[in-house]
Structure formats: C-alpha cells, structure tokens
N, C-alpha and C positions, 0 to 999 in steps of 0.2 A: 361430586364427592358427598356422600348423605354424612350427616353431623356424627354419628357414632365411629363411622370410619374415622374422621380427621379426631376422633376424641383417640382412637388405636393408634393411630397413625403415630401423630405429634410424637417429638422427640427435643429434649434441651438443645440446640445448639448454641457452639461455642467456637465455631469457626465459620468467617462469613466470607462470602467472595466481595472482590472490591465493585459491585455495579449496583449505581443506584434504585432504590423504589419508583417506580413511576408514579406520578403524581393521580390518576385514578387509581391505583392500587393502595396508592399511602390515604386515600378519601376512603375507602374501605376499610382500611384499618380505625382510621376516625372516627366513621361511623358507628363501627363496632362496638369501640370504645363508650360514645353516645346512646346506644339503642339499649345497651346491657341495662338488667330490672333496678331498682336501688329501693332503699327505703323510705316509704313516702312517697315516690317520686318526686323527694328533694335532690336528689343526683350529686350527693355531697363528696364531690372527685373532680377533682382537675388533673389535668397531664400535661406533659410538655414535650414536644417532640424536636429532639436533640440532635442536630446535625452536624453542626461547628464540632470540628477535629480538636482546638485546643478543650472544648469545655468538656466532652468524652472523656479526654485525658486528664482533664479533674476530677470530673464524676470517677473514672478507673481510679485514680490514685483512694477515690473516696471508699470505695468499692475494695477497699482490700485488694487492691493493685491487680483484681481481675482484669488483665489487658486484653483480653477479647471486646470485653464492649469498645474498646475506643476503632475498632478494625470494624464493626457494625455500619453499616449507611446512616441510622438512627439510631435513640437509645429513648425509648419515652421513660421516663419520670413520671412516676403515678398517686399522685397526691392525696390525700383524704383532707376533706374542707370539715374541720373541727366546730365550722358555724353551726352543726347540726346538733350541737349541743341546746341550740334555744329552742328548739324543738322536740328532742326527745333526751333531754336531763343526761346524764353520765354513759348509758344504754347506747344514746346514738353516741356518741365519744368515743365508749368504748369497744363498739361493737357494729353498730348499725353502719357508720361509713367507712370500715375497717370492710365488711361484707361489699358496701358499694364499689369499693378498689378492685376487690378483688374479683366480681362477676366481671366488672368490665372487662381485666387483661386476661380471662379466660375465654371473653366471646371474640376479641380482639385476637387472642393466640391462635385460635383456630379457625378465625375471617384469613390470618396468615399462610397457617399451614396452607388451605385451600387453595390460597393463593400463589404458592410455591414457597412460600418464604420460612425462615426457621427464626424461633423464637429461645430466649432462658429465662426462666425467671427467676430476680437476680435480687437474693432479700439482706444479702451481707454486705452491707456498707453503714457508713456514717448519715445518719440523718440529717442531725446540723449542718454537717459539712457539706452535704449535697444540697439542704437548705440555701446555706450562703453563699455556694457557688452559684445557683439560681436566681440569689437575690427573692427568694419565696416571700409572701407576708406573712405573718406570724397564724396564721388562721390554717396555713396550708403544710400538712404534716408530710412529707414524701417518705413511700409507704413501700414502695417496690422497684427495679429499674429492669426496664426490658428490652435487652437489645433486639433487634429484629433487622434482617437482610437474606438476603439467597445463600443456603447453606452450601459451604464447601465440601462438606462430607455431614452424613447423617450416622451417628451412631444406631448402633445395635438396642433394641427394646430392652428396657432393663427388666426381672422379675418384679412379679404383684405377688399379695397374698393372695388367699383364695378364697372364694368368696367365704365360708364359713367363717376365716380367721377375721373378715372385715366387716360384715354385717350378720348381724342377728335377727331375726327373722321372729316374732312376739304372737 
C-alpha cells in the first residue's frame, strides 16, 4: 500500500472486533509513533499504550463516555512533554510539542491502516482526569487518545472540500 493510498483509505473507526494486536504489529505501531519528525529532535511526546479493560473504562468515562474505546484491544494515550519549554520559551509549549503529538498518531494511524487495523482520533475528553487516571507527572500533558484494533465495519468516506475551497495557490 503506497502512503497516499493509506492517507485515502484511512477512516475513524469506532467499532473494533474483540482480537488482539499481535505483538510485531503493535512494534510497528511503536515505532511509528518513535520515527515521526518532532521539533528539534527533542521528541517531546510520550504515549502509553492502554490494555487493561478497567482503566479503558476510565479513560471512556473520561472520554465523554465514548464507550467504543473501552471495546478497543488498546487505546494509546498521547502525551506532549511540556519540558520543551526550557528549550524553546512558550512556542515549544504552545505549539512545537502540540505538532510533535500530533505527526507522531498520523504516521502511527497510517503504520495501522496498512496494517489492517482501524484507528479514531479521539480529542474529547478530560485531561486531568485522564492525567490522574494515569497517574501522569505533571510535565506530561495528554493530548489525544486513540483507540486502535481490527475494525468491525469501515464506514463510508465522508466529503472533503475541494481543493480551491482549501488551499490557495500564491
């Protein structure tokens, strides 16, 4: 599958079959996670990759009681590490490991797709509360949660704009 296909492809899932990731597939997903650009190549992101059925059922409750993720094999947790502030002033805080989260669970969504597996990314929840469910250190901001497992059913492609309405061309 060439990267532009899996960028078509991809689709939110929200319903997952109950069988687990195989343990080389979920290293590709890792690596994913790891190989994505960051600023500096200070890599200011952490994840945590969420197995345990009661603490799902925390994060879901956290999660605006989105009960799909708790039916997930996994749910990563995707942190931005705020130490990057001693290196780039308010910019990386507010901006620079906000970008680092987010290349990672896009090269990571689509090490997925490839891999058969379906992905959502999942930005409405409690932070704190996913914090303290975690038991996070205060450094570590959780930024996004993404269930991931073999999809039960793939929804239908939703509409884009076109390109004129999205980019402008100078």
């Amino acid at each position: 599958m060439g990267v532009f296909e899996a960028v078509r492809e991809r689709r939110s899932i929200r319903s997952f079959m109950p069988q687990e990731i195989p343990g080389p597939v979920m290293d590709r997903l890792i690596d994913a996670l790891i190989w994505a650009p960051s600023a500096g190549n200070l890599q200011s992101r952490r994840f945590y990759a969420v197995r345990d059925r009661q603490l799902k059922q925390k994060i879901a409750a956290a999660a605006l009681h989105q009960n799909f993720i708790i039916n997930a094999p996994v749910v990563f947790v995707c942190c931005a590490d705020t130490e990057i502030r001693r290196h780039y002033g308010d910019r990386g805080l507010d901006l620079y490991c906000i970008q680092d989260v987010a290349t990672s669970i896009m090269a990571m969504m689509l090490v997925a797709h490839e891999s058969g597996l379906g992905t959502c990314w999942v930005g409405a929840f409690h932070e704190q509360d996913v914090a303290k469910i975690l038991d996070l250190p205060p450094h570590l901001r959780p930024l996004a949660l993404v269930p991931a497992g073999y999809p039960e059913k793939v929804p239908r492609p939703t509409p884009r704009v076109t390109r004129e309405q999205a980019v402008e061309i100078r």
